[in-house]
N, C-alpha and C positions, 0 to 999 in steps of 0.2 A: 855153444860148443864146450867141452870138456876139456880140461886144461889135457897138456900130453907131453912127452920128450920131447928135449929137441932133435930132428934131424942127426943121424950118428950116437948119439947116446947111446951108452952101454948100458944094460938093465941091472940095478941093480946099484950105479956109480953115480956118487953127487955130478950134479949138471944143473942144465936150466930147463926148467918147468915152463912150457907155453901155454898162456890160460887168454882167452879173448877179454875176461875182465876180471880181473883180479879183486878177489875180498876187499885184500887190504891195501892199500895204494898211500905212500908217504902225501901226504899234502902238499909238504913244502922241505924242500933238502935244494942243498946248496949246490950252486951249476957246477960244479966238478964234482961232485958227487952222481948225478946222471950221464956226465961225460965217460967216470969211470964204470959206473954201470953198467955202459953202452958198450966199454970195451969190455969187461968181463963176458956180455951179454955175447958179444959179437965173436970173440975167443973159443970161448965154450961150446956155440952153434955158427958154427962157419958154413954151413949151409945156408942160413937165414941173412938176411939185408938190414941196412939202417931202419927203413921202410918197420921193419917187425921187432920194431924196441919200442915197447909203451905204446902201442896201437891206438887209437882213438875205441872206446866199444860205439858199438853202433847206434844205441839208442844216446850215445851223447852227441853223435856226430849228426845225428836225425831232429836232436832238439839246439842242434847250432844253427841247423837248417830252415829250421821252422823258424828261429828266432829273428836268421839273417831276411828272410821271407816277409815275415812281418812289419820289418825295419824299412826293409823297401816298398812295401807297399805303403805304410806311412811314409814315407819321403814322397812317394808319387806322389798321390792325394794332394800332400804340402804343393808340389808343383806345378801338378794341375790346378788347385784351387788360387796359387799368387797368378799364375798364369792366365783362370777368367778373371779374375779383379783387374789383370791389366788389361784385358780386354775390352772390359766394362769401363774403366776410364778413360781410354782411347775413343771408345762408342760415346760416351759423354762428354768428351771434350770435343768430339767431331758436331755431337750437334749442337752446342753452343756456339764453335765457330759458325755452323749454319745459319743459326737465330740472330747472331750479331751482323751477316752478312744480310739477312734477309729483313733485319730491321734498316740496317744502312739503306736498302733499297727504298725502303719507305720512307724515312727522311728524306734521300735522296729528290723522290719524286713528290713529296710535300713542300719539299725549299723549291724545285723546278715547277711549280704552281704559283708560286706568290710573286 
């Protein structure tokens, strides 16, 4: 999208320029310095919301997306995978109790022989 006035601007009168992603974008400015921004911002086009101060652009908000996407599916994986290992221990601890049960019975009935 093409940056534009904002809303009410006068052609022609300093105001605020709305552009979806801005060239140039400070990095790192101190949080009262975006506070005041936001009021100058918000003064200037009073038609506009908080919501339309420093938008996310959207191909950043699409690679948050992906990113968070990703993050969760490596966490499943992780949980599903602890998940059969306890499965798989449970299944092997069960049939050990079996085999100790199932040897007891043959002692058992080796000592009721003699």
């Amino acid at each position: 999208h093409p940056p534009r006035a904002a809303p009410g601007a006068r052609a022609g009168a300093p105001g605020v320029t709305i552009c979806p992603d801005p060239p140039c974008t400070p990095q790192m400015v101190l949080t009262d310095e975006v506070a005041h921004a936001k009021s100058l911002f918000l003064h200037l086009a009073p038609d506009l919301s908080e919501e339309d101060f420093l938008p996310k652009p959207a191909y950043a908000a699409a690679d948050e997306h992906r990113a968070a996407t990703a993050d969760l599916e490596h966490f499943n994986a992780e949980v599903q995978g602890t998940m059969q290992r306890e499965r798989d221990a449970v299944a092997r601890a069960a049939e050990a109790v079996q085999r100790r049960a199932e040897m007891g019975e043959v002692l058992g009935r080796y000592w009721a022989d003699r």
